[in-house]
C-alpha positions as CSV (number, residue, x, y, z in Angstrom):
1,X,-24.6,12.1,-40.5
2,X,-21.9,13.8,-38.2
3,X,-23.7,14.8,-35.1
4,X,-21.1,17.6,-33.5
5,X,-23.8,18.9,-30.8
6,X,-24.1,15.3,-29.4
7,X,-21.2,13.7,-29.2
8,X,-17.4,14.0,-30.2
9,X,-15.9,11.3,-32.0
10,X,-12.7,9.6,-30.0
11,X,-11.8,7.5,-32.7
12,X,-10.5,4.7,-30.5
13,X,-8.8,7.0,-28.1
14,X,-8.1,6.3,-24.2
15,X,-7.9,9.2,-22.7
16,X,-6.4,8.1,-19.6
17,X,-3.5,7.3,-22.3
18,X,-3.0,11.2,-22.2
19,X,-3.2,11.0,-18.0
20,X,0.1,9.7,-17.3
21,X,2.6,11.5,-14.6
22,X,4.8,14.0,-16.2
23,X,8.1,15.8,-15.9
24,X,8.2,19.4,-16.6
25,X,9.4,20.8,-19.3
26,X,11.1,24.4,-19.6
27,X,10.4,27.0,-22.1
28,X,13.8,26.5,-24.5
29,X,13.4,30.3,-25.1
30,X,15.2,30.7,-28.3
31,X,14.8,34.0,-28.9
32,X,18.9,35.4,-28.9
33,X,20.4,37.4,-26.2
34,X,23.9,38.2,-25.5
35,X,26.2,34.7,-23.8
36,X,27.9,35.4,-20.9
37,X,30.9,35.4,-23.0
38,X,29.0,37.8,-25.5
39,X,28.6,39.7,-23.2
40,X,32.2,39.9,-21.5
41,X,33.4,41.5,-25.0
42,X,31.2,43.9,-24.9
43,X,32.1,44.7,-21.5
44,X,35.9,44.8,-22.2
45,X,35.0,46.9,-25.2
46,X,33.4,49.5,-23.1
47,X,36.1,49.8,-20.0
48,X,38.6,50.3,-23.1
49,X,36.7,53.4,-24.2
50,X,36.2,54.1,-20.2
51,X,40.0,53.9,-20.2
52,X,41.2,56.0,-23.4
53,X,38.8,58.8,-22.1
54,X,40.8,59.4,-18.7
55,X,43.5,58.7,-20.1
56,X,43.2,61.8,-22.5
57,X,41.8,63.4,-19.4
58,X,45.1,62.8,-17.5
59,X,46.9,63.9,-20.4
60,X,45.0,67.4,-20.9
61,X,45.2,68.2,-17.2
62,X,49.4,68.0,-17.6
63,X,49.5,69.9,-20.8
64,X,47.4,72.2,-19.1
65,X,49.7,72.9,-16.2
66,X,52.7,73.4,-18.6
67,X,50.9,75.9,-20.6
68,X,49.6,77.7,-17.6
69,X,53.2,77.8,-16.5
70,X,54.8,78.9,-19.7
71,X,52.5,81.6,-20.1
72,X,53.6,82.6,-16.5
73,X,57.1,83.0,-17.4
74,X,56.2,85.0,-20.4
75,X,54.4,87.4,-18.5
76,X,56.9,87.6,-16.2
77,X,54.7,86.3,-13.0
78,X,57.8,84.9,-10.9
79,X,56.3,85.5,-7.0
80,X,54.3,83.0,-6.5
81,X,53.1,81.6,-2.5
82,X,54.8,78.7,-1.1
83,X,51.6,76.9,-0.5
84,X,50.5,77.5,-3.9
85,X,53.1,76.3,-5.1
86,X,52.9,72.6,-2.5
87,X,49.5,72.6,-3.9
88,X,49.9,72.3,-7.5
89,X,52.8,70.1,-7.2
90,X,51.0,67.7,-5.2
91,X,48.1,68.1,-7.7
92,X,50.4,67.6,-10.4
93,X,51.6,64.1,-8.7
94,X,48.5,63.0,-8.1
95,X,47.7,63.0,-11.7
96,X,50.6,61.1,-12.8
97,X,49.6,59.0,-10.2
98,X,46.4,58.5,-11.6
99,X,48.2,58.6,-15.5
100,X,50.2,55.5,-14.0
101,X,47.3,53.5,-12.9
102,X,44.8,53.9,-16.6
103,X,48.3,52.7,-18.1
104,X,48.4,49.6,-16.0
105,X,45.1,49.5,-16.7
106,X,45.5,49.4,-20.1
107,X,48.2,46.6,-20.0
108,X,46.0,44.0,-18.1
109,X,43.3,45.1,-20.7
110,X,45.5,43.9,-23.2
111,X,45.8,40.2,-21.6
112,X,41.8,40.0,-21.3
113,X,41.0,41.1,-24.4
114,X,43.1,38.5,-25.7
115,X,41.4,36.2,-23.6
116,X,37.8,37.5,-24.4
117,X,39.0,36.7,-27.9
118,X,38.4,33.3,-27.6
119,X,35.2,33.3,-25.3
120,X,34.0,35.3,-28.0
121,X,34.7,32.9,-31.2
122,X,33.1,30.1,-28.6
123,X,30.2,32.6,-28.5
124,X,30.0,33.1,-32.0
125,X,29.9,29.1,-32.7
126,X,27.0,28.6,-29.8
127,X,25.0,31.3,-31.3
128,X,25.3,30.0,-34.4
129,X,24.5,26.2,-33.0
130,X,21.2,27.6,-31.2
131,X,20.2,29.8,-34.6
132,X,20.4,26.6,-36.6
133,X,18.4,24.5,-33.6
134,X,15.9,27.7,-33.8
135,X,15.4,27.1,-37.3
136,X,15.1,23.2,-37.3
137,X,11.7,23.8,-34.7
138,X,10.3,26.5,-36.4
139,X,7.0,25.1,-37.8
140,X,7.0,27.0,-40.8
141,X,10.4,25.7,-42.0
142,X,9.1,22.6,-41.2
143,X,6.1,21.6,-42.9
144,X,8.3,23.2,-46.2
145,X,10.9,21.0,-45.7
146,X,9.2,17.7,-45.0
147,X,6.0,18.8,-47.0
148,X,3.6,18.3,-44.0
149,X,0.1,20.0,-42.4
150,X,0.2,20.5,-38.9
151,X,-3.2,19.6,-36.6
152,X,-4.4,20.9,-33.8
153,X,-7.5,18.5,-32.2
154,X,-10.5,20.1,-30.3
155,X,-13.3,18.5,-28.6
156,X,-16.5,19.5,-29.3
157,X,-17.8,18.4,-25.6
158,X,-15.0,17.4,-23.4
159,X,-16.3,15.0,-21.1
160,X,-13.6,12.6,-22.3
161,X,-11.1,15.1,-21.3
162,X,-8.8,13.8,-18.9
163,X,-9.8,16.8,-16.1
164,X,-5.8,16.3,-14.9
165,X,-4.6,17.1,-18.6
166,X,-5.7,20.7,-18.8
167,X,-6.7,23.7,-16.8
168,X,-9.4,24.5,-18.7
169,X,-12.7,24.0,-17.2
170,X,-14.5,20.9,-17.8
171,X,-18.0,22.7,-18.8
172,X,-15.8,25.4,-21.1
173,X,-17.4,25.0,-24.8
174,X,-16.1,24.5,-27.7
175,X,-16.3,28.0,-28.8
176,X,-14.1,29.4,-25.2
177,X,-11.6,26.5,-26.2
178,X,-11.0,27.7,-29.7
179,X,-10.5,31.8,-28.4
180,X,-7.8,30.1,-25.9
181,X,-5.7,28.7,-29.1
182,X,-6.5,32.0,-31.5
183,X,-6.8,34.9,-28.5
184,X,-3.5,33.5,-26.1
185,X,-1.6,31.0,-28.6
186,X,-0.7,28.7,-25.9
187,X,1.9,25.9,-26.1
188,X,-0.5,23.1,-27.4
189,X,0.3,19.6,-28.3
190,X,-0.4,19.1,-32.4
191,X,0.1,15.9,-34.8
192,X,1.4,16.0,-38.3
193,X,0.4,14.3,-42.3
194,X,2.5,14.7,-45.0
195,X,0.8,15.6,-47.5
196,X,-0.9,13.0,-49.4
197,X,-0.1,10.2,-46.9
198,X,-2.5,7.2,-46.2
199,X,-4.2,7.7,-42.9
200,X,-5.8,5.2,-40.9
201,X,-8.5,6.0,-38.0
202,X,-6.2,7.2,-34.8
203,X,-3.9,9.0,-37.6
204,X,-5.3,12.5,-35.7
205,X,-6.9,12.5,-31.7
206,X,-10.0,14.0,-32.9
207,X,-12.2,15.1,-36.4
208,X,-11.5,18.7,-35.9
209,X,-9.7,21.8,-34.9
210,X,-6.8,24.3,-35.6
211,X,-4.7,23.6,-38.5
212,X,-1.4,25.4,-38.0
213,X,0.8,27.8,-40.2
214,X,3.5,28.6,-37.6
215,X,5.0,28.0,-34.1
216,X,7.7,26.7,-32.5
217,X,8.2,22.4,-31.9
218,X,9.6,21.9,-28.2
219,X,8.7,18.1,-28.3
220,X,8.1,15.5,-30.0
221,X,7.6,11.7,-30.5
222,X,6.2,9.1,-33.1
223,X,3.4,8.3,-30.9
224,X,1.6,9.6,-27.9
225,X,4.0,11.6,-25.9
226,X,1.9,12.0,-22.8
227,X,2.2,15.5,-22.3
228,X,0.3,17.5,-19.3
229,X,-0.9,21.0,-19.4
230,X,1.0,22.8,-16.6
231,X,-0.2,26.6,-17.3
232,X,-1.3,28.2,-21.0
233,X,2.5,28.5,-22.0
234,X,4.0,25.1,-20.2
235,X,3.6,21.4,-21.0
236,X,5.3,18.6,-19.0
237,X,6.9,15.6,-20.4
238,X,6.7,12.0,-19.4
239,X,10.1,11.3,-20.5
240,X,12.5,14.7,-21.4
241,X,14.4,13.1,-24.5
242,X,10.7,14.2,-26.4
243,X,12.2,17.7,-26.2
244,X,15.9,16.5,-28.3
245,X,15.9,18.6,-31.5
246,X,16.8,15.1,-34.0
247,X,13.5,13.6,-32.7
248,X,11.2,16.4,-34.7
249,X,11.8,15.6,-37.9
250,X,11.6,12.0,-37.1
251,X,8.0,12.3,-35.8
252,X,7.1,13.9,-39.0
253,X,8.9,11.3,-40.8
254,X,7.1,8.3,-39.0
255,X,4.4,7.0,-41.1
256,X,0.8,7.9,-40.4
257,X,-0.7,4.7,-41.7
258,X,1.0,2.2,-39.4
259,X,0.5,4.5,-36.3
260,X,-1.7,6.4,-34.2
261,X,-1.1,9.7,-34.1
262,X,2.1,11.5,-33.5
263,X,2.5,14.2,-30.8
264,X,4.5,17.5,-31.2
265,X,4.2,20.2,-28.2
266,X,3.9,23.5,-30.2
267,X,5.2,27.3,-28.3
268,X,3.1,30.2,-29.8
269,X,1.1,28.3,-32.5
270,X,-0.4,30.2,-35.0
271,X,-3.9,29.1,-36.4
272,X,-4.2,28.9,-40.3
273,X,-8.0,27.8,-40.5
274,X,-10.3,25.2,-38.9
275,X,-10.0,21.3,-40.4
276,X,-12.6,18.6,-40.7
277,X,-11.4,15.1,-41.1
278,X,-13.2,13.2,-43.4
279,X,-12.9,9.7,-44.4
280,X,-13.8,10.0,-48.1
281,X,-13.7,12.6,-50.9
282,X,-17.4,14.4,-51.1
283,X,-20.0,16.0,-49.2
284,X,-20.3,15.6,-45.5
285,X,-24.1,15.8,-44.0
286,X,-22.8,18.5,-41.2
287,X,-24.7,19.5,-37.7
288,X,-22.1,21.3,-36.2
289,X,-23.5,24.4,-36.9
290,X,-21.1,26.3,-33.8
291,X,-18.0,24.9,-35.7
292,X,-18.7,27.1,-38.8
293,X,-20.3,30.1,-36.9
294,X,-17.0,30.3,-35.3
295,X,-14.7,29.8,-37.7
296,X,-16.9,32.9,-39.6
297,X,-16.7,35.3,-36.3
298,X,-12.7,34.6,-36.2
299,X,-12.8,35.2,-39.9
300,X,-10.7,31.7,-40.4
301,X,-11.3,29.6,-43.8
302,X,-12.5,25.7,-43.2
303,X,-10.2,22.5,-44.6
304,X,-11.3,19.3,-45.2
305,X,-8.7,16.4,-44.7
306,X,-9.3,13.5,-46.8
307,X,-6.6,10.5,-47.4
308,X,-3.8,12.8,-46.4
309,X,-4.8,15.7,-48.5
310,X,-6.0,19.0,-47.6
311,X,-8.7,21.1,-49.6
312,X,-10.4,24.0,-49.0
313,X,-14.0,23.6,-47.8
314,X,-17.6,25.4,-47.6
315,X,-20.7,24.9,-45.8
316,X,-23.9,24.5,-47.6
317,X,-27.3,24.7,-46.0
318,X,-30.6,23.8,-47.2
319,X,-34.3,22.4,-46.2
320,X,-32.4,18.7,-45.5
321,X,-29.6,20.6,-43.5
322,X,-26.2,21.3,-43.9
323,X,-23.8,19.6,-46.0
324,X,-19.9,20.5,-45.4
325,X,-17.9,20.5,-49.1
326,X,-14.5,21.0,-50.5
327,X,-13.1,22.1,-53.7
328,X,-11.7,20.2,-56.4
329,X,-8.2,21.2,-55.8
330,X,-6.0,20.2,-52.9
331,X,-3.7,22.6,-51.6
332,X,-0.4,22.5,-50.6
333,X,1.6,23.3,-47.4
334,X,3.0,26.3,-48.8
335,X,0.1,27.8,-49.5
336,X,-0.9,28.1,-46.0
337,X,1.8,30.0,-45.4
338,X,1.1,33.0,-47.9
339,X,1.5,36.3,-46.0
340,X,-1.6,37.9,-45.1
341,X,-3.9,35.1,-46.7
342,X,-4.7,32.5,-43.8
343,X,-4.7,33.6,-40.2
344,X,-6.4,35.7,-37.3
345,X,-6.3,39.4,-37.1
346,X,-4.6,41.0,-34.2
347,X,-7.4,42.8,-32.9
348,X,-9.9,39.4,-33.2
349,X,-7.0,38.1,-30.9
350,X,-7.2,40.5,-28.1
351,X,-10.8,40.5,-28.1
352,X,-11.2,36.4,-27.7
353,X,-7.8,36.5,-24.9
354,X,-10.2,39.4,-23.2
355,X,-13.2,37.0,-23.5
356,X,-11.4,34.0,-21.9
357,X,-9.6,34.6,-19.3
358,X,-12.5,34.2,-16.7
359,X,-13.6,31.3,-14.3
360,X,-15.7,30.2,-16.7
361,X,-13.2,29.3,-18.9
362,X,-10.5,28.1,-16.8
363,X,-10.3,26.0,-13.9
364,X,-10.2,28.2,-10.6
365,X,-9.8,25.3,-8.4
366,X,-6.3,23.8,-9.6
367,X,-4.9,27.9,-10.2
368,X,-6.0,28.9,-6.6
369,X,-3.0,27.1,-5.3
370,X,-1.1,29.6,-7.8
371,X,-3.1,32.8,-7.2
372,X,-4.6,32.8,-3.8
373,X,-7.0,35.9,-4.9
374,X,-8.9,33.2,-7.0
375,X,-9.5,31.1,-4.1
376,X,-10.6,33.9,-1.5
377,X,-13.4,35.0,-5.1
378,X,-14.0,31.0,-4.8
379,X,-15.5,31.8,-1.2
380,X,-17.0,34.4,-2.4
381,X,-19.1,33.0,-4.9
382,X,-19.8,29.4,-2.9
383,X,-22.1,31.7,-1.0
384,X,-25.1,32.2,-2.9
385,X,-25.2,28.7,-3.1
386,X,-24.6,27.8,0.2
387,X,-27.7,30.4,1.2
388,X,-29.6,28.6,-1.7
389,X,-29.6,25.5,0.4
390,X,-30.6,26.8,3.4
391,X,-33.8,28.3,1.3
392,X,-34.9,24.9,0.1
393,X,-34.6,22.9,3.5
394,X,-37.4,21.3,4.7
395,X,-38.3,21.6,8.7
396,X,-35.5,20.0,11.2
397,X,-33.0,18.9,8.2
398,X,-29.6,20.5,8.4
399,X,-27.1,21.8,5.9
400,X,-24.2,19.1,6.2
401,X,-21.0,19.4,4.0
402,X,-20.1,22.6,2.5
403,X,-17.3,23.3,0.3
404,X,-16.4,26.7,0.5
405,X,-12.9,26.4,-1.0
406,X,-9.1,25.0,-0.9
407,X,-8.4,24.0,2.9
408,X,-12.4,24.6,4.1
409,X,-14.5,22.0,3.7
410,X,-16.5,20.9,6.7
411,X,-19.7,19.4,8.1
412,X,-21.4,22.6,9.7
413,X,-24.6,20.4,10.8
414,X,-26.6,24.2,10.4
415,X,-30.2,24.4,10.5
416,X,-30.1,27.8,9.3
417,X,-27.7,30.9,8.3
418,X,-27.8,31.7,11.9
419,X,-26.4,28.4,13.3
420,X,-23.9,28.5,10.0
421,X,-22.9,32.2,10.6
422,X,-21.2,30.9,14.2
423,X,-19.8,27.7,12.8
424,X,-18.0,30.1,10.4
425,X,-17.1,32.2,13.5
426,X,-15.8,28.9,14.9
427,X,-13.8,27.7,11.5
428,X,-12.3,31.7,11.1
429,X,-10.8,31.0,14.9
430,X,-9.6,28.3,14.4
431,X,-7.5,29.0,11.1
432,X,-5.8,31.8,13.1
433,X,-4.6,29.6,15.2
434,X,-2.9,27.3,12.8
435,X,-1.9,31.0,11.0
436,X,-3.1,29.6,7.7
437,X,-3.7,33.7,6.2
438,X,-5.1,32.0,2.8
439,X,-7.8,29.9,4.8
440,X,-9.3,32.9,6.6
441,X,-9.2,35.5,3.7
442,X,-11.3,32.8,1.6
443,X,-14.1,32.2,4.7
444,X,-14.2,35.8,5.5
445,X,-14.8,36.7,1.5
446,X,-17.4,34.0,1.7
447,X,-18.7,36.0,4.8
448,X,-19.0,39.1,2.9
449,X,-20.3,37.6,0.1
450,X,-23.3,35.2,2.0
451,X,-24.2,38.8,3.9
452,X,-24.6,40.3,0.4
453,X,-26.6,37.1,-0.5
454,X,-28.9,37.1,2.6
455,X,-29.4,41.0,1.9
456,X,-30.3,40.7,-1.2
457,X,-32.3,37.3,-1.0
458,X,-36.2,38.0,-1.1
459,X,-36.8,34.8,0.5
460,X,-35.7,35.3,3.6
461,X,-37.2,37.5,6.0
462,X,-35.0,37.5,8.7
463,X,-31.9,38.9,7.7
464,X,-30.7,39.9,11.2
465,X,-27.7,37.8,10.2
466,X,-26.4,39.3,7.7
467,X,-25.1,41.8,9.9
468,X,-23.4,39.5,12.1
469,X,-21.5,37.7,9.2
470,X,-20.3,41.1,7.9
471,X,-19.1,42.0,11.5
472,X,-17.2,38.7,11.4
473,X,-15.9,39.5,7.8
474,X,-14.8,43.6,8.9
475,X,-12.8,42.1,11.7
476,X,-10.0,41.0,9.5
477,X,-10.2,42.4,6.1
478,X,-11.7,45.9,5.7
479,X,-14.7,46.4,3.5
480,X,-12.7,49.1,1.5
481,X,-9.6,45.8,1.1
482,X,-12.2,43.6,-0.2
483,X,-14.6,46.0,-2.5
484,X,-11.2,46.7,-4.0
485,X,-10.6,43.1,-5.0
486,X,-13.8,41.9,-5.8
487,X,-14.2,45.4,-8.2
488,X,-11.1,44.3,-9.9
489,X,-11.8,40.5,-9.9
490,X,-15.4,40.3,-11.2
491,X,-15.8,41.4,-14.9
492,X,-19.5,43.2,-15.9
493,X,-20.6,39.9,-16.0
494,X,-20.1,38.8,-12.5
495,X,-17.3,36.1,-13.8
496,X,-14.3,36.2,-12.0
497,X,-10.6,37.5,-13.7
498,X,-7.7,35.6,-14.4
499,X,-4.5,37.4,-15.6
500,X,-2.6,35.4,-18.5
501,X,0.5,36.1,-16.1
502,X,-1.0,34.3,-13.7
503,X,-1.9,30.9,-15.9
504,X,1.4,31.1,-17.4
């Protein structure tokens, strides 16, 4: 039987094989804009236009003053004033002045279009180059032209998780890690099968997750390419060849049988179903009751992997349990990419990106250095804890190390909140002097946030300090400055926020 709720299966994996030191990798952004020398025919295109409108201008005004001055002489207006005269001469220069200088114009326009004329055939080849490039990372296109299913592992409990691998939160569940990969479509690392290929026991990192119908291949090697998450849409490379466009397809190519598996960094995946991997054809016994629940709620069809094939599955339950099937019928890679058929609807998507982006999910610790708001809610919410130790301490023992966030951690020696409200006093003083702004805004949030503790502890009668600490707290960020944060960091359920921008 297949205990899910237990303990994950890691098929022979290391994971400190995954926790090497990496090199970062930049988004390849593929998406086309204009090249600079794109963009310098367009530009040469415009000042021509620019030019043949004053030009015409010019033009008009002289017509103008030799119709004006015809009609004069018809009408017989001969006295004119000397100065009016003066004036409309000199007018009249100044425009052919001005005529003069479009025409010059015009004749050095000449040279540069003729030089913009090659940028721009250079332009057209690059664009074309990075089109085809596009085309040859594009998953789709992909598992068409080497007939191949794309896999995205998930642990069911991640305590094998390399913690310096990801900046998800170790405690996250399985459920949170799924909504990252369907709600924000991170860049993810993913293996391939061709289909029908023998597969040996580290073919794939883990027995389930995301099978993929799209995204875009940034990296990718035969083997175990190491790669580090550095934010939901970054991943950093041992070695940057991984990210040459030749080595996709020969990832794909390599042969799943005589390796472990392959590694392929994926941009913007999108999620086709949920795969199990099992090792024979047949029914599975099945306790992983939160795999199929979920794959239900994000209204996402279940695979079965067997020998290299892919079939659709089911979940049976009876009085012995569960019992995981598939149909007769493998399908093939195509088929997962019928419009409309396989997928996640947009409005499951914003709903699961809405439920995860929260400290509960994510790892507040490694993106305070990032977003210093997250570390000043850190002292915030250290303080209930903190207070929760002072409760429990027996007669003449003292609350030693305290960790209230990035840059504070000290040995207070406090006896009670009293004796710990002037060691915070103390430890606030003393990051002014060193000027360290992000070290006092996270002790004076966990100021206000132990006074709202203490006020609202029922344990404690005297709550004289409570008062004290929020005097402390006042005298460098106002209550209005930090009701306004906290309101827009903490979510109705008292989790704290984090922006996708931010994790980027």
């Amino acid at each position: 039987m297949v205990n899910f709720e237990s303990e994950s299966e890691n098929l022979g994996v290391t994971p400190e094989a995954k926790n090497e030191g990496a090199r970062e990798n930049k988004d390849a952004g593929f998406e086309h804009e204009l090249s600079p020398q794109e963009e310098t025919v367009r530009q040469l295109e415009e000042i021509a236009t620019q030019l043949e409108a004053r030009k015409a201008s010019k033009i008009s005004e002289i017509f103008d003053f030799f119709r004006v001055r015809g009609l004069r002489e018809e009408l017989g207006v001969t006295e004119r004033k000397t100065e009016d005269l003066a004036a409309e001469l000199a007018r009249n220069e100044a425009v052919l002045d001005e005529l003069d200088a479009v025409i010059d114009e015009q004749s050095r326009l000449v040279s540069a279009r003729a030089e913009a004329g090659i940028y721009s055939k250079e332009a057209a080849g690059e664009f074309q180059r990075i089109e085809s490039e596009r085309q040859k990372r594009d998953v789709a296109n992909l598992m068409l032209e080497h007939n191949a299913f794309f896999f995205h592992a998930i642990m069911l409990n991640s305590e094998t998780m390399p913690k310096e691998n990801t900046i998800i939160e170790t405690a996250a569940p399985f459920e949170d890690r799924l909504k990252i990969i369907l709600g924000l479509e991170p860049t993810i690392s993913a293996s391939t099968v061709k289909n029908g290929s023998e597969m040996n026991q580290n073919t794939l990192w883990q027995r389930l997750g995301v099978i993929l119908k799209g995204g875009h291949v940034e990296a990718a090697g035969s083997g175990d390419i190491a790669s580090q998450s550095q934010g939901l849409y970054r991943r950093a490379l041992w070695e940057t060849k991984n990210s040459e466009v030749e080595l996709v397809s020969e990832a794909i190519e390599s042969d799943p049988k005589s390796r472990a598996w392959n590694e392929l960094v994926i941009r913007e995946p999108k999620a086709a179903g949920l795969y199990y991997w099992a090792d024979e054809k047949g029914p599975v016994k099945f306790s992983g009751d939160k795999f199929f629940q979920e794959a239900q709620a994000a209204g996402l069809p279940l695979f079965m992997v067997v020998k290299g094939e892919v079939y659709p599955a089911f979940l049976v339950k009876n009085e012995s349990g569960a019992t995981l099937m598939h149909g007769p019928e493998p399908i093939l890679p195509e088929q997962l990419l019928e419009k409309n058929k396989f997928g996640v609807e947009d409005s499951t998507k914003k709903q699961y990106a809405e439920e995860v982006l929260t400290d509960s999910t994510f790892d507040i610790v490694k993106l305070a250095k990032k977003v210093p708001e997250l570390a000043y809610m850190r002292g915030w919410r250290t303080a209930s804890g903190i207070l929760d130790r002072f409760e429990k301490l027996s007669e003449g023992d003292a609350v030693n190390f305290v960790d209230i966030g990035p840059g504070v951690g000290a040995n207070p020696q406090a006896r009670n909140v009293s004796e710990y409200a002037v060691w915070l006093a103390d430890a606030v003083e003393k990051a002014e002097s060193f000027e360290d702004k992000a070290v006092i805004k996270t002790i004076v949030f966990h100021c206000y946030g132990l006074a709202e503790a203490i006020e609202a502890a029922s344990g404690l009668t005297d709550k004289s300090a409570a008062k004290k600490i929020r005097a402390l707290a006042e005298k460098y960020i106002s209550a209005e400055e930090y009701g306004e944060i906290k309101g827009r960091r903490l979510d109705s359920k008292g989790r704290i926020r984090i922006s996708a921008e931010e994790i980027a």
